[in-house]
C-alpha positions as CSV (number, residue, x, y, z in Angstrom):
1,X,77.4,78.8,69.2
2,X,76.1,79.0,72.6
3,X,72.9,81.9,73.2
4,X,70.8,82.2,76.5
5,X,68.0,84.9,77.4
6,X,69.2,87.4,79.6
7,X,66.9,90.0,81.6
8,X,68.3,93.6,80.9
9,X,67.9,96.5,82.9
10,X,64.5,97.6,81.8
11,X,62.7,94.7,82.4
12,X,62.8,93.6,78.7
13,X,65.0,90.0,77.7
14,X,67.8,90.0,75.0
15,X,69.7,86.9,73.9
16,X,73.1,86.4,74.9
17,X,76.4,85.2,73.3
18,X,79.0,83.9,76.0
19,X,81.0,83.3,73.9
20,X,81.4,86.6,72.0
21,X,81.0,88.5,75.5
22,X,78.1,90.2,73.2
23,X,74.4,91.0,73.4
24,X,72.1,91.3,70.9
25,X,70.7,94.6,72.8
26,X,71.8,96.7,75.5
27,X,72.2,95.3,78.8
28,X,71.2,99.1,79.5
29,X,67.7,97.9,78.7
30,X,67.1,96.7,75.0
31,X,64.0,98.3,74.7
32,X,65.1,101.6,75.9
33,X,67.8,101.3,73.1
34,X,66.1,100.1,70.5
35,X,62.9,102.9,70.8
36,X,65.8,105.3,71.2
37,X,68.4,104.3,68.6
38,X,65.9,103.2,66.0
39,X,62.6,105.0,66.8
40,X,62.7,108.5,68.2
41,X,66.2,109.4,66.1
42,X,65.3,107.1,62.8
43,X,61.4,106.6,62.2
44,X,60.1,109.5,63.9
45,X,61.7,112.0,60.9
46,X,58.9,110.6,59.0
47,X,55.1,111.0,58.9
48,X,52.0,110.4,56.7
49,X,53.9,108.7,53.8
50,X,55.2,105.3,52.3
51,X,58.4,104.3,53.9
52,X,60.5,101.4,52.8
53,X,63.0,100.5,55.6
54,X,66.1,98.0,55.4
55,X,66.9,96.2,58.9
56,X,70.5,95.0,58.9
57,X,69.9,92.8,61.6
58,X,66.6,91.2,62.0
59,X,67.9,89.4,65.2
60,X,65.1,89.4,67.6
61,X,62.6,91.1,66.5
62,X,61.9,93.5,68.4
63,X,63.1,96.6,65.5
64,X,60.2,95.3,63.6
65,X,57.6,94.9,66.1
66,X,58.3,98.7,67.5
67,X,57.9,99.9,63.7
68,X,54.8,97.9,63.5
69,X,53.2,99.3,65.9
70,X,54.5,103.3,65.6
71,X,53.3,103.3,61.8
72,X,49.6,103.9,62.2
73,X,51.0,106.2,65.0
74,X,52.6,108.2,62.6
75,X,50.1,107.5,59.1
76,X,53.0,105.4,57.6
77,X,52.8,102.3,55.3
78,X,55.9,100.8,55.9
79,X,57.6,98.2,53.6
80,X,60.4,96.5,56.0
81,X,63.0,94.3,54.3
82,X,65.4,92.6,57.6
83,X,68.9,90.5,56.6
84,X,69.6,88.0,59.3
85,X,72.1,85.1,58.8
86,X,71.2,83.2,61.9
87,X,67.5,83.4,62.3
88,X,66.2,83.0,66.1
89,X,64.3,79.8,67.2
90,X,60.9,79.5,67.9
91,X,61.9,78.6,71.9
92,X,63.8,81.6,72.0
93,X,61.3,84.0,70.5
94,X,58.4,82.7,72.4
95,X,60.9,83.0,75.4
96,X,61.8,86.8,74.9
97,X,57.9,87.3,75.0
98,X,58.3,91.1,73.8
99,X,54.5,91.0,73.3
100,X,54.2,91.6,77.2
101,X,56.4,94.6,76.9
102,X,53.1,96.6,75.2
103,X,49.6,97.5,76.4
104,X,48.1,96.6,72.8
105,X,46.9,93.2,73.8
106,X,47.5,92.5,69.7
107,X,51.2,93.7,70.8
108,X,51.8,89.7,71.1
109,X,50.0,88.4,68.3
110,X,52.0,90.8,65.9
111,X,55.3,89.9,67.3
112,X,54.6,86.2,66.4
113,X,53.4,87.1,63.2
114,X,56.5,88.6,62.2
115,X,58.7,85.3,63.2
116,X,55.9,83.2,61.4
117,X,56.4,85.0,58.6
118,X,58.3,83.1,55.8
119,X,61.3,83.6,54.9
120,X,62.4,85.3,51.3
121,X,58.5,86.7,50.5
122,X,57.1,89.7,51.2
123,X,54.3,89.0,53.9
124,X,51.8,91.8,54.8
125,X,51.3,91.7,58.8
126,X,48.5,95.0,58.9
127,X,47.4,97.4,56.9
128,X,50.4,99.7,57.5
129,X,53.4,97.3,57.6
130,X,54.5,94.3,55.1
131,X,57.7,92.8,55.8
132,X,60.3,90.9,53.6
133,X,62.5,88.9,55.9
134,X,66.1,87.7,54.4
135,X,68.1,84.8,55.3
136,X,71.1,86.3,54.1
137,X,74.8,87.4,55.0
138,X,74.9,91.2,55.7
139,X,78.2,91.5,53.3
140,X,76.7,89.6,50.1
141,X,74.2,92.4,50.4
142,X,73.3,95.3,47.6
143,X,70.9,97.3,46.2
144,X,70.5,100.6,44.9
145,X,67.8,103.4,45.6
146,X,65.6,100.8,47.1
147,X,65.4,102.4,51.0
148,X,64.4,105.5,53.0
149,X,66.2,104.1,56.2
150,X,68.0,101.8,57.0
151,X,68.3,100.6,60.6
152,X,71.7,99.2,61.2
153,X,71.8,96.7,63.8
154,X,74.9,94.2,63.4
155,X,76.9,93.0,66.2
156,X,79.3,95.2,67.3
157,X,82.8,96.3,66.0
158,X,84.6,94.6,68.4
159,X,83.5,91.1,67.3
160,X,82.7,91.9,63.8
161,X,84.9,94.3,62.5
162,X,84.5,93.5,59.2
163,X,80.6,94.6,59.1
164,X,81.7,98.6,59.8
165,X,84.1,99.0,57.4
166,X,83.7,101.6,54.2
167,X,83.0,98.9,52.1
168,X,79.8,98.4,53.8
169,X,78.8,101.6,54.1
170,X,79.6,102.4,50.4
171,X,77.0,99.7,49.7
172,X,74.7,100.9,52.6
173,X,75.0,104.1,50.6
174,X,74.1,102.9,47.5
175,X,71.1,101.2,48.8
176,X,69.5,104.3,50.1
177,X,67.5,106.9,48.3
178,X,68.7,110.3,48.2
179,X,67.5,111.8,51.7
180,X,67.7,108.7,53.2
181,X,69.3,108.0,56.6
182,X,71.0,105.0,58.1
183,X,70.7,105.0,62.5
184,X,73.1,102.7,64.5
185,X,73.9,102.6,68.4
186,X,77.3,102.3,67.0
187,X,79.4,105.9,67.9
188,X,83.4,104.4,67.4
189,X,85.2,106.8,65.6
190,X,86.3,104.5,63.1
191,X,82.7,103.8,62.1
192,X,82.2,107.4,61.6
193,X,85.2,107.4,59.4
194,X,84.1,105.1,57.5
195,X,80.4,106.5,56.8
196,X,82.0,109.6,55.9
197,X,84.4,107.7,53.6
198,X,81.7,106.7,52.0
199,X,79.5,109.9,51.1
200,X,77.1,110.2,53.8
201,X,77.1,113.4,56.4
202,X,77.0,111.9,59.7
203,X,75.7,113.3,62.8
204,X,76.9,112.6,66.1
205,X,73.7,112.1,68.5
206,X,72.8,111.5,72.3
207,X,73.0,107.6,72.9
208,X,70.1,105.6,74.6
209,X,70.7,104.8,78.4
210,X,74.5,103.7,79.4
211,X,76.1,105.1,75.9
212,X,76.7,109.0,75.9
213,X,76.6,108.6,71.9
214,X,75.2,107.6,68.6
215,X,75.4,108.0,65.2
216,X,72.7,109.0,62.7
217,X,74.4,109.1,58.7
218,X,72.2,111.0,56.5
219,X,72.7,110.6,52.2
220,X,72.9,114.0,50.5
C-alpha cells in the first residue's frame, strides 16, 4: 500500500495513505494533535511516579518521542509498550525528521533511538523511559492489569471499523489497571457506545485544532 510524507498544517510531516484517503495524524497539524490528544488530556494526570503506558499504534513515532521527553518534565519513569502491524521504514522516519520539531538538540537522537530499538525486547532509551515495541495486530492483543494509560491511536473508524468496536474496548479494559485511562482523538458516538459498553466512564473533551471533540475513557 501506497504512503507518502505529507507537510501538515503546523509545520510537522505525517505519512499519508492515498489510498485509504487517511493520515496517520491530523492534517490540522500532527503535532498539535498528538501534544493535545495524548499529552495535555492523557500524560499530564500524572506526576512523580512509575507509569506503564500501552500505545495502540506505534505508527510514527512521534507518541513516544513526546512522552520521552515530558517524563523528566513531570518526575515520571515510564515503561511504554507500542503494537504496530506495519512498522515504518527507516527512509520514512529519517524523512518525518520530528527531531527538528524540538529545541533539545538530543530531541533527534532520541527519536532515532526509539525506531532503532528492536523489536519484541524491552529497550531502555533514558533514565526515565524504556520502551517495548510490538510487531503485532491490534486485535490479537490482551492483557490484564498491566497499564495506567493507554494511548489509543488506530486508524480511524471509517477505514477500520473493526478496531472501535466493544470487543476491543472490553479487552482495552481489561488491560488497564483500575484508575487507568485510555485517550483517543476519536469522538464518533459509536465509539463512545462502545467504551461505555464495555465498563469504562467516558468523558467527552475539547478536541485538538480542526476537531471540536475528543474522548478520554476512564476505568472505575
Amino acid at each position: 500500500m501506497e504512503r507518502r510524507i505529507i507537510r501538515t498544517s503546523d509545520g510537522s510531516r505525517t505519512i499519508q495513505i492515498p489510498g485509504w484517503q487517511e493520515q496517520y495524524h491530523s492534517l490540522h497539524g500532527a503535532l498539535q494533535e498528538s501534544l493535545h490528544v495524548f499529552i495535555a488530556n492523557g500524560l499530564a494526570r500524572y506526576a512523580s511516579r512509575p507509569l506503564r503506558i500501552l500505545e495502540m499504534g506505534f505508527g510514527t513515532g512521534l507518541n513516544a518521542l513526546l512522552s520521552l521527553l515530558e517524563a523528566p518534565r513531570r518526575g515520571l519513569q515510564l515503561e511504554y509498550t507500542a503494537l504496530e502491524a506495519y512498522p515504518v521504514t527507516r527512509q520514512e522516519w529519517q524523512e518525518l525528521d520530528y527531531g527538528s520539531l524540538f529545541d533539545d538538540p538530543e530531541a533527534g537522537n532520541l527519536f532515532k533511538s526509539l525506531h532503532e530499538a528492536p523489536w519484541e525486547a524491552p529497550t531502555p532509551v533514558t533514565p526515565s523511559f524504556t520502551i517495548q515495541k510490538l510487531q503485532a495486530n491490534l486485535l490479537e492483543f490482551s492483557a490484564c492489569d498491566a497499564f495506567d494509560l493507554v494511548y489509543f491511536d488506530a486508524f480511524g473508524a471509517r477505514v477500520q471499523p473493526e478496531l472501535w468496536t466493544e470487543k476491543v474496548f472490553q479487552s482495552m479494559y481489561e488491560a488497564l489497571s483500575e484508575g487507568g485511562c485510555l485517550v483517543t482523538y476519536a469522538a464518533k458516538g459509536s465509539v463512545r457506545r462502545a467504551m461505555l459498553a464495555s465498563g469504562f466512564r467516558v468523558e467527552r473533551l475539547p478536541g485538538p485544532p480542526g476537531k471540536r471533540e475528543m474522548l478520554r475513557a476512564l476505568k472505575p
